[in-house]
C-alpha positions in Angstrom: 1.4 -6.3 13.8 3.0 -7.5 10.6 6.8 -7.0 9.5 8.3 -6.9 6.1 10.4 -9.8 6.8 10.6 -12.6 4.8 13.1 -14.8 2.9 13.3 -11.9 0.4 12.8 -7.9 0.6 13.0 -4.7 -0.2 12.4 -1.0 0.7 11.9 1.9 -1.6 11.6 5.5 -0.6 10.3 8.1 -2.6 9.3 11.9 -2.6 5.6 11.9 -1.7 4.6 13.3 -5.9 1.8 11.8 -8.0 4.0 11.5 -10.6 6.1 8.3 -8.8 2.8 6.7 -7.9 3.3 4.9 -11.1 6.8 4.3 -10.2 6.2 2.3 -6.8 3.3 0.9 -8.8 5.8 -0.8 -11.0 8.5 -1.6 -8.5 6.6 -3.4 -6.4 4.8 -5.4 -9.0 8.5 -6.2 -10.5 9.3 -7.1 -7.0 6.6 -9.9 -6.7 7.1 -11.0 -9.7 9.4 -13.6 -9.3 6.6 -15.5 -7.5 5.0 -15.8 -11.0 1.8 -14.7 -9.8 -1.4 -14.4 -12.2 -2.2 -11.1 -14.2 -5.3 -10.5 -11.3 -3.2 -11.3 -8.2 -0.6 -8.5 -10.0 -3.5 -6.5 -11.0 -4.8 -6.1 -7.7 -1.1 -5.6 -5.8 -0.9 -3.0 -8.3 -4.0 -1.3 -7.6 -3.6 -1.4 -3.4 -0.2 0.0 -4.0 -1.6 2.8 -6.2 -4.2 3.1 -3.5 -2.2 3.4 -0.2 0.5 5.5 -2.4 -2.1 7.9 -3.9 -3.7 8.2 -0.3 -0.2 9.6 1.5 0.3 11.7 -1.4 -3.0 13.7 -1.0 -4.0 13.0 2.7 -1.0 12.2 4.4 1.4 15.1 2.6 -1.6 17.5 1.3 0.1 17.1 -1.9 3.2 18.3 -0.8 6.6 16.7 -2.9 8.8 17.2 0.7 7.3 14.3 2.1 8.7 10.7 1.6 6.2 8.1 1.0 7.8 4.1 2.4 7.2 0.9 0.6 8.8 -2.0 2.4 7.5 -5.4 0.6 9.0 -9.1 1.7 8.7 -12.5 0.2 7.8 -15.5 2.5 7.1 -18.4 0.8 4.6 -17.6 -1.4 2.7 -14.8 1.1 3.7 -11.4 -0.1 3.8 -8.3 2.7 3.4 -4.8 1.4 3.8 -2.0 4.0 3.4 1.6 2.8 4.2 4.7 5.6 4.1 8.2 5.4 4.8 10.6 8.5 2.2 13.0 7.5 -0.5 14.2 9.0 -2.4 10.8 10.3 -5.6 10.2 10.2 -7.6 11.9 12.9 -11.1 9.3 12.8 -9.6 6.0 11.4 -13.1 3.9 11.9 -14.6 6.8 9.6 -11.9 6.9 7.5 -12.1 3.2 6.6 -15.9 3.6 6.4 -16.9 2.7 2.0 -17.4 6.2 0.0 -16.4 8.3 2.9 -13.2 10.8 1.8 -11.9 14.1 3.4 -11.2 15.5 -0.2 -14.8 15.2 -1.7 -13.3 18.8 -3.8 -11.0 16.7 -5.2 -13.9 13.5 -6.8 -12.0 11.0 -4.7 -13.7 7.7 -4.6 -13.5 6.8 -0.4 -12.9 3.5 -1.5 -9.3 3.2 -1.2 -9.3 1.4 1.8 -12.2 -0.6 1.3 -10.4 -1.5 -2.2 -7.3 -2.5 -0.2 -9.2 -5.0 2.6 -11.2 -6.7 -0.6 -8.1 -7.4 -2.7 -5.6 -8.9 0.1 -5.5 -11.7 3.0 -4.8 -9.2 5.6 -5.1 -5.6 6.2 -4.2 -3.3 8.6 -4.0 0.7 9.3 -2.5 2.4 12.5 -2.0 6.1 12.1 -1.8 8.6 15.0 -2.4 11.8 14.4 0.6 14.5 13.4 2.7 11.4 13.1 1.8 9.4 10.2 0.2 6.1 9.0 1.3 2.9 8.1 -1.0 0.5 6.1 0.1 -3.4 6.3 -0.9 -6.3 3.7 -0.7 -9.9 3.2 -1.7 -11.9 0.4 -1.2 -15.5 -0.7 0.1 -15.9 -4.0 -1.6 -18.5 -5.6 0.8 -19.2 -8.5 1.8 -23.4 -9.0 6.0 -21.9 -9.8 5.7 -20.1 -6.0 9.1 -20.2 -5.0 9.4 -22.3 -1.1 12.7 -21.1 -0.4 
């Protein structure tokens, strides 16, 4: 199971509202920044951030704003770990879940490829949820950048 630990972190909490998707978009990608990675390796943080975000929003929460989505992210070297919790609903089938094009929301045209998206654009990927307690969604990826800081 992977930490956010790392010679460098940080944890940002935020009301579960589409509206500050954009804002932990942003943070994060300000975050791993400092490791001067490429405009794709920010590109795709940006878009698994936006992914796992989005998905506690609208699955964990139902869209409610009283929930309080958790973005831990850590620096290691030049690996960055992204950890996103909710303690919403969980995810009752998490094999079909992860399945490509499948989504519990087909009313509202989501994709079902959030997690698929996620596993494609980092080293590691991981999702434990339990049902009426929440899910947690762990990454890892490499930044390839020559200025990676090896603190």
């Amino acid at each position: 199971m992977m930490e956010a630990q790392g010679n460098n972190f940080m944890t940002l909490q935020f009301a579960a509202r589409s509206e500050n998707e954009a804002f932990a978009r942003v943070t994060v990608a300000a975050f791993v920044s400092q490791l001067d990675p490429t405009m794709d390796e920010l590109s795709d943080l940006k878009t698994v951030v936006s992914e796992a975000v989005t998905n506690s929003i609208i699955h964990g929460y139902n869209s409610n704003p009283e929930g309080i989505v958790t973005i831990k992210a850590a620096i290691d070297s030049d690996v960055v770990t992204i950890i996103i919790e909710d303690s919403g609903l969980g995810i009752e089938d998490l094999e079909l879940a992860q399945q490509p094009l499948y989504t519990s929301k087909p009313e509202l045209e989501r994709s079902g490829m959030g997690f698929t998206i996620m596993e494609n654009f980092m080293d590691e990927f991981e999702v434990v949820s339990q049902p009426g307690t929440g899910t947690t969604i762990r990454m890892k990826k490499r930044i390839e950048s020559k200025k990676a800081l090896y603190n």
